[in-house]
C-alpha positions as CSV (number, residue, x, y, z in Angstrom):
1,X,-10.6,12.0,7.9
2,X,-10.9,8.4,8.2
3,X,-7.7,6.5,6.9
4,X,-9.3,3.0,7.4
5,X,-10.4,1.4,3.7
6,X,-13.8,1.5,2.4
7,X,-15.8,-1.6,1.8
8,X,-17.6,-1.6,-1.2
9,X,-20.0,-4.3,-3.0
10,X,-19.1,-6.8,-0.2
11,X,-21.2,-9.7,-1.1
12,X,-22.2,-12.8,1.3
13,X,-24.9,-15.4,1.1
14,X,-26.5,-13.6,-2.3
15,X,-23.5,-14.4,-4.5
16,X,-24.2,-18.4,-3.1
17,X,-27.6,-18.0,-4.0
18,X,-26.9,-16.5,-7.4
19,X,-24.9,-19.5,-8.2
20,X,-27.5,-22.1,-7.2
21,X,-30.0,-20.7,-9.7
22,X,-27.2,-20.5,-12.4
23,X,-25.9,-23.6,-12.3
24,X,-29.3,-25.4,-11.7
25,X,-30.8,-23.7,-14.5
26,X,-28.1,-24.7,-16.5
27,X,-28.2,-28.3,-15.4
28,X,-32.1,-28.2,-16.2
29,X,-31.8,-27.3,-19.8
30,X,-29.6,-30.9,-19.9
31,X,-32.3,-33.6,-21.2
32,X,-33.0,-35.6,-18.0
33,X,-31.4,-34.0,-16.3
34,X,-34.0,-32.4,-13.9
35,X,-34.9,-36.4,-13.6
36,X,-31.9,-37.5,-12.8
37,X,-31.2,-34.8,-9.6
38,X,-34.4,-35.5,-7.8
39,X,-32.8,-39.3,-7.3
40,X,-29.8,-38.2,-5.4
41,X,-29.9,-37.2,-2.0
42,X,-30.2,-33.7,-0.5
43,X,-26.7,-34.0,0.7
44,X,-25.3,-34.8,-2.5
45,X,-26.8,-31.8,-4.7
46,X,-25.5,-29.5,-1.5
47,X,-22.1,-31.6,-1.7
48,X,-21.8,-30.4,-5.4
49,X,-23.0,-27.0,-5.3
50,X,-20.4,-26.2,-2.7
51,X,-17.6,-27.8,-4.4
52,X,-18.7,-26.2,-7.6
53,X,-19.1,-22.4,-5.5
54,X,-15.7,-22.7,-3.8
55,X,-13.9,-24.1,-6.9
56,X,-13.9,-20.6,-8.2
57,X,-17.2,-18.7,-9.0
58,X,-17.4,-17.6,-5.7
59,X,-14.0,-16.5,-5.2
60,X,-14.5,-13.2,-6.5
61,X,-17.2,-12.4,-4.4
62,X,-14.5,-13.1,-1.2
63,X,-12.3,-9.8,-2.7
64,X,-12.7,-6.9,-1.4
65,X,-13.1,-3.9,-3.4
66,X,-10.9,-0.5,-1.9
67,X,-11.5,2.4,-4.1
68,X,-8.2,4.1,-4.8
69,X,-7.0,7.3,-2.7
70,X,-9.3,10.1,-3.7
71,X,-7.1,13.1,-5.1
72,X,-6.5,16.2,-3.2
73,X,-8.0,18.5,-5.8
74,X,-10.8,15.9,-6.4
75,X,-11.6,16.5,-2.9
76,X,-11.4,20.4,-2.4
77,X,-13.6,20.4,-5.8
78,X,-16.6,18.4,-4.3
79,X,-16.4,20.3,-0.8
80,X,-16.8,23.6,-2.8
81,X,-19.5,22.2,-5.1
82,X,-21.6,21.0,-2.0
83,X,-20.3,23.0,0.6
84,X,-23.9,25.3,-0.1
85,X,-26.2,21.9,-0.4
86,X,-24.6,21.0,2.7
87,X,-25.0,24.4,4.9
88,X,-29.2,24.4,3.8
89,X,-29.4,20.6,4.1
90,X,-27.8,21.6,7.7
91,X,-30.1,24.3,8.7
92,X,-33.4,21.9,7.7
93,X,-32.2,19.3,9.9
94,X,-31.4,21.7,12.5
95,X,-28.0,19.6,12.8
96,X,-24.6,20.3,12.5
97,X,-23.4,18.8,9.1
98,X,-19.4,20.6,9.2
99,X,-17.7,18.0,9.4
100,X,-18.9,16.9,5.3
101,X,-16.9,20.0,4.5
102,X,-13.5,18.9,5.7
């Protein structure tokens, strides 16, 4: 068995993206607003949607999730419930699947 941690729901660019949409919809809905933002410059507007991202909405995207430790008899439970899926799923592929029962 692997002891390294599993990576799970690792996000990258999306989350960035997410935020972008968010926020300008949000700054849309502001009278004027949409007015306003097409004077300033391209570098501004990127200048505050970074500042806004890395102050804190797209911290959480940065965590890593590690599921906890499955439990012994969590484990022997699941090999014995798919240990027969496993065998026939083997046998159709013509390739050794064992190691799913360990």
């Amino acid at each position: 068995m692997n002891k390294e941690a599993i990576v799970a729901n690792k996000a990258d660019d999306d989350s960035e993206k997410f935020f972008r949409r968010r926020l300008s919809k949000s700054i849309q809905a502001i009278p004027l607003a949409k007015s306003a933002s097409q004077l300033l410059p391209k570098y501004l507007k990127q200048t505050f949607y970074q500042i806004g991202y890395n102050f804190g909405n797209g911290k959480w995207t940065n965590q890593e999730y590690v599921p906890p430790q499955m439990l012994p008899e969590t484990r022997t439970m699941l090999i014995e419930k798919f240990r027969e899926p496993n065998h026939r799923l083997s046998q159709f592929l013509s390739r050794d699947l064992s190691h799913w029962n360990q």
